[in-house]
C-alpha positions as CSV (number, residue, x, y, z in Angstrom):
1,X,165.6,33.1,-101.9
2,X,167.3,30.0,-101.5
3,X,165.1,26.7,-102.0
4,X,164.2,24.8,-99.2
5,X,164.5,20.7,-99.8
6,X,164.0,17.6,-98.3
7,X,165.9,14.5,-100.5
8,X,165.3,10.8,-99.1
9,X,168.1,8.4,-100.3
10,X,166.8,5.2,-100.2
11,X,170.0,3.3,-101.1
12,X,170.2,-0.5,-101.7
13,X,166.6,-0.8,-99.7
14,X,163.0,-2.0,-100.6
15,X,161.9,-4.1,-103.6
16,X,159.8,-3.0,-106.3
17,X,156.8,-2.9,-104.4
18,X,157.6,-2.2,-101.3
19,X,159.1,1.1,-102.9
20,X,155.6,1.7,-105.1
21,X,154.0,1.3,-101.7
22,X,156.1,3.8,-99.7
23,X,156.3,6.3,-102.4
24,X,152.4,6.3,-102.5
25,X,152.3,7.3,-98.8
26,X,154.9,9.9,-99.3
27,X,153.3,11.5,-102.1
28,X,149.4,11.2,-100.6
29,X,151.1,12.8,-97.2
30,X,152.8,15.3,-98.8
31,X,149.6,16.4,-100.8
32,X,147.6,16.4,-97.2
33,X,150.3,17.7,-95.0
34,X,153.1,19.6,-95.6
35,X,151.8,23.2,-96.6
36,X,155.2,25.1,-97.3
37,X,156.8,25.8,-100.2
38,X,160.0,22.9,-99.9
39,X,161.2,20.5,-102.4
40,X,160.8,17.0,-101.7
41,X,163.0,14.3,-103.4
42,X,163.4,10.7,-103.2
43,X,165.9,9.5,-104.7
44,X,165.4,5.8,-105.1
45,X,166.9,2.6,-106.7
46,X,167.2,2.3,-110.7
47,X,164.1,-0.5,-110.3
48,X,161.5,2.3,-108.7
49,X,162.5,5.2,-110.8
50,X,160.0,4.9,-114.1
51,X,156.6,4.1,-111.9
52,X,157.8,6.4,-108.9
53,X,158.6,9.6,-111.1
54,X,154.8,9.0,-112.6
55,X,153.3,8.9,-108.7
56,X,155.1,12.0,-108.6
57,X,153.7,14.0,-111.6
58,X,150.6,15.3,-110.1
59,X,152.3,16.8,-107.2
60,X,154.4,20.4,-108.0
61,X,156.2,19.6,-105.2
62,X,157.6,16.3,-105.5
63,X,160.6,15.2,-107.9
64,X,162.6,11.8,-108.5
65,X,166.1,11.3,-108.6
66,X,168.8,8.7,-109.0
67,X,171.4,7.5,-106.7
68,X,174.2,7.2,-109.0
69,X,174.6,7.8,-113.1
70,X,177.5,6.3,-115.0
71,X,180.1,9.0,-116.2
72,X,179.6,8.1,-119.6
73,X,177.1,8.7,-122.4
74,X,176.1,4.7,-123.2
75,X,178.4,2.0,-124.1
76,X,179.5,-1.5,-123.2
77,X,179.6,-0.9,-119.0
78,X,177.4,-3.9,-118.1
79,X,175.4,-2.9,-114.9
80,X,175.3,0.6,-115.0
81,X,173.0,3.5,-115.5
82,X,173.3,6.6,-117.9
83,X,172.5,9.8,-117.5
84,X,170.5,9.9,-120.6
85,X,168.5,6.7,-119.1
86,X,167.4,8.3,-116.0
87,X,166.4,11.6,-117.9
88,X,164.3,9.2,-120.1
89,X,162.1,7.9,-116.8
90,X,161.5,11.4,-115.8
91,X,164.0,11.6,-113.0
92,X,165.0,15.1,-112.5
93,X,167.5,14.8,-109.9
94,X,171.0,12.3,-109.0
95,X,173.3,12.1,-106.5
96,X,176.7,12.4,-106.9
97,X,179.9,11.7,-104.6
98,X,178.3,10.1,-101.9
99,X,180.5,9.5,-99.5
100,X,179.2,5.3,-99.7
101,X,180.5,5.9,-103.3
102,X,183.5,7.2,-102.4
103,X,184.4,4.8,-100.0
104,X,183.4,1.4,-101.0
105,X,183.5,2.0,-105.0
106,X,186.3,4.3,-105.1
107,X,185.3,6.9,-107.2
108,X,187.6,9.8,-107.3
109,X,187.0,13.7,-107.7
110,X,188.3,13.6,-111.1
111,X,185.4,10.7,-112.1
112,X,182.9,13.1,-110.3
113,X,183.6,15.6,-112.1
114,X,182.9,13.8,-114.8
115,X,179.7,12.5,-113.8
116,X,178.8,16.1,-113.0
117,X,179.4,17.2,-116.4
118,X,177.3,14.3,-117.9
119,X,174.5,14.9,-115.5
120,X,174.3,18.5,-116.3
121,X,174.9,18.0,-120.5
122,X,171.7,15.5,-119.9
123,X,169.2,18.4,-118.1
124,X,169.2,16.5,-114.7
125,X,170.2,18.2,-111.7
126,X,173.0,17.2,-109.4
127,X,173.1,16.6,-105.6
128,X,176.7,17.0,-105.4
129,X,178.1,15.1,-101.7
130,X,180.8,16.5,-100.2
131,X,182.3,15.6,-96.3
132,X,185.0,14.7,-94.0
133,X,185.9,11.1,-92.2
134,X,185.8,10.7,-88.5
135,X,190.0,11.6,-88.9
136,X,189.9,14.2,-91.0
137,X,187.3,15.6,-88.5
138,X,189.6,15.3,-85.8
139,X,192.7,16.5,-86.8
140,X,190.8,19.6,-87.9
141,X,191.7,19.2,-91.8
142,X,187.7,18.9,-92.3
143,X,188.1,22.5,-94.0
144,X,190.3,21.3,-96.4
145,X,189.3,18.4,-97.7
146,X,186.0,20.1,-98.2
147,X,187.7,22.5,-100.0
148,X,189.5,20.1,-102.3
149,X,186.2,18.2,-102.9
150,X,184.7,21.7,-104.7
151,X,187.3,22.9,-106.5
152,X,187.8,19.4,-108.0
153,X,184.1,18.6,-108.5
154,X,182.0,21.7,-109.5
155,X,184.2,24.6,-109.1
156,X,185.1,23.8,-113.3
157,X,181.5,24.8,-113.9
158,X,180.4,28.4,-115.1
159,X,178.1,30.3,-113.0
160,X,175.1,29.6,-115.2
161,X,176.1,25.6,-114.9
162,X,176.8,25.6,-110.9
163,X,173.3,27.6,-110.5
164,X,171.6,23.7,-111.1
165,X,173.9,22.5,-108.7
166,X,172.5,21.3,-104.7
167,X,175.4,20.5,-102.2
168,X,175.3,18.2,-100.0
169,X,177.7,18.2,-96.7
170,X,177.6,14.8,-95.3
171,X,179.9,14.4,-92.4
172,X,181.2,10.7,-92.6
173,X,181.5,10.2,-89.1
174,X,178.1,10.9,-88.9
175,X,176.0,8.2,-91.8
176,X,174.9,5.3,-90.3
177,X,176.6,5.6,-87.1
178,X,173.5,7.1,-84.9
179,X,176.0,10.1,-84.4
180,X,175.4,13.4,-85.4
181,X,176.9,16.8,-86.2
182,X,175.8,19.6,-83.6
183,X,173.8,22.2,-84.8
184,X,176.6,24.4,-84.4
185,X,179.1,22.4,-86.3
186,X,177.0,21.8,-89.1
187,X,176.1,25.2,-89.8
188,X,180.0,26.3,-88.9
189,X,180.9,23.8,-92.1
190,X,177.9,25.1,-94.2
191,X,178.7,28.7,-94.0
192,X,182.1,27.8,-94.7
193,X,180.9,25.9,-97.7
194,X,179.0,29.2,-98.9
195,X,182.2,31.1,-98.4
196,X,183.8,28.9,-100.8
197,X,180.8,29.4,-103.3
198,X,181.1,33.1,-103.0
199,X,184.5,33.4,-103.2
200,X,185.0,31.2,-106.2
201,X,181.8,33.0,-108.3
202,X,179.9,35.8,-106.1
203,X,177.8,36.4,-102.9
204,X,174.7,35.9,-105.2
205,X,175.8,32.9,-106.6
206,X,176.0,31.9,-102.8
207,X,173.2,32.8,-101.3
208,X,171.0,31.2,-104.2
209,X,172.6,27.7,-103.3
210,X,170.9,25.2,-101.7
211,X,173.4,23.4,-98.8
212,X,171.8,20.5,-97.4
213,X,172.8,18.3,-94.4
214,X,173.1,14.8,-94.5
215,X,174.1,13.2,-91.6
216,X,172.0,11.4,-89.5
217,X,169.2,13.9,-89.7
218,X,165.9,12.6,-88.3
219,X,162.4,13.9,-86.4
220,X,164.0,14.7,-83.7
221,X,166.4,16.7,-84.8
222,X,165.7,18.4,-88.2
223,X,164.0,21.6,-86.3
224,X,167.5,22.3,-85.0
225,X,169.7,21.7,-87.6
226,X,166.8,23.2,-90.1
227,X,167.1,26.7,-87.9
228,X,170.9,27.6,-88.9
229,X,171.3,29.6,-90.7
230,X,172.9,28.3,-93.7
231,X,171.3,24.6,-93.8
232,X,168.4,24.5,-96.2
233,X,167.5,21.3,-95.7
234,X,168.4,17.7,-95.6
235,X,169.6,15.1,-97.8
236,X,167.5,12.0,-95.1
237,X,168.9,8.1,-95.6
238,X,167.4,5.5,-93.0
239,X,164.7,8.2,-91.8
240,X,163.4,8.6,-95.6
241,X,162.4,4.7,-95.1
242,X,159.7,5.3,-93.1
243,X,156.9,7.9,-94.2
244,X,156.1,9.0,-91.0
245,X,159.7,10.2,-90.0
246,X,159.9,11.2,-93.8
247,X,157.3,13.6,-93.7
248,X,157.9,14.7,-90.1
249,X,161.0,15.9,-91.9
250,X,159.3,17.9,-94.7
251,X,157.1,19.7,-92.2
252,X,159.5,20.9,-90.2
253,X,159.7,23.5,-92.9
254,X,155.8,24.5,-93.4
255,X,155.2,27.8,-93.3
C-alpha cells in the first residue's frame, strides 16, 4: 500500500524562531489531531533543520527534510549544504528539482541526477520534482517533458534504489500563481507518471510509489485532488506556513 504524505516546503521564509515556533504547533497538532496513518514532512531552511528534526523525534509520524543538498560530497563550494550535513542533523528527507531550482538557479537534469545519487549514497530520501511550464502545458508537450525529467533524473536508479524515491509533479503554471490544476488533470498527469514507473521497472514498483501534488494545493482543495486516484498526497508551499491550513491538509487523510 502506497504511503500517504503531506511535505510542507517552507522555502526562503521565517527566521529561526519564527520557524521553532511554527514547527512546535505543527508537531503538538499533529500529535492531537490528525489520527491516520500519513507522513508528514516539513521541509525547512538549512537554519531550522538541527532544532526542528529534534521537535520531531517524539512523534512516529513526523520527519524533517531539506530543500536543496549540494551535488557533491564536501569541498570548497562556499554557501552550500551537503548531503552528508543534513544526514548529520537528523533530516531524513530533501527536495530535489524543484522547479524554483530549475528556473532561477539553473540546475539541469544531468546535475539532479547527480544530487539524486548523493542523496541516496548518504541514507536520505529524495522528493524528486518533476513538471511542465504554462507553455509546455499548452502546446500539449507536458507528457514529454515529464517524460524526459524521469528518464534523466531517477530512471538510472535500480529498483531497490528508486523504491526510496517520492515524486513530486509540480505543474509550473500552477506555484505561486493562485492557479491550480483540476482534479482531473492532475490525476490524468499522475497516472501517466505511474505508467512511466511501471513501464521502466514493474507494476509493483508503481503502485508502491508515492506521487504527490504540488501545485497550489490548499484547505480547500486537498479533499479533491487527495480523492484521485493516483495522488497520494501533497508536496504544500505557502499553505505549509500557516499551521492551521497545514494541518487541515494532513487531515484530509485521517482515517
Amino acid at each position: 500500500m502506497r504511503k500517504k504524505i503531506v511535505a510542507g516546503n517552507w522555502k526562503m521564509n521565517l527566521d529561526y524562531q519564527q520557524g521553532l515556533s511554527l514547527f512546535s504547533e505543527i508537531v503538538n497538532m499533529v500529535k492531537d489531531e490528525v489520527v491516520g496513518t500519513q507522513q508528514v514532512i516539513v521541509c525547512s531552511p538549512a537554519i531550522h533543520l538541527s532544532s526542528i528534526a529534534q521537535l520531531a523525534k517524539p512523534v512516529a509520524n513526523v520527519a524533517v527534510g531539506a530543500q536543496n543538498i549540494h551535488q557533491a560530497e564536501s569541498g570548497a563550494f562556499t554557501g552550500e549544504i551537503s548531503a552528508s550535513q543534513v544526514k548529520s542533523v537528523g533530516a531524513e528527507y530533501v527536495i530535489l528539482g524543484h522547479s524554483e531550482r530549475r528556473a532561477y538557479f539553473g540546475e539541469t537534469d544531468a546535475l539532479l541526477c547527480q544530487k539524486v545519487d548523493v542523496t541516496l549514497k548518504n541514507g536520505l530520501f529524495p522528493i524528486f520534482c518533476i513538471g511542465e511550464t504554462q507553455q509546455e502545458r499548452e502546446s500539449g508537450a507536458y507528457f514529454e517533458v515529464i517524460k524526459s525529467q524521469l528518464a534523466a533524473g531517477v530512471f538510472h536508479l535500480s529498483k531497490e534504489e528508486f523504491s526510496k524515491v517520492i515524486l513530486a509533479y509540480e505543474p509550473v503554471w500552477a506555484i505561486g500563481t493562485g492557479l491550480t490544476a483540476s482534479p482531473a488533470q492532475a490525476q490524468e498527469v499522475h497516472a501517466y507518471i505511474r505508467e512511466q514507473v511501471a513501464a521502466q521497472y514493474d507494476a509493483e514498483t508503481a503502485e508502491q510509489t508515492s506521487i504527490l501534488y504540488g501545485g497550489s494545493c490548499n484547505p480547500s482543495n486537498a479533499a479533491d485532488l487527495f480523492s484521485q486516484a493516483d495522488i497520494d498526497g501533497g508536496l504544500i508551499g505557502g499553505a505549509s506556513l500557516k499551521s492551521r491550513d497545514f494541518l487541515d491538509i494532513i487531515k484530509t487523510f485521517n482515517n
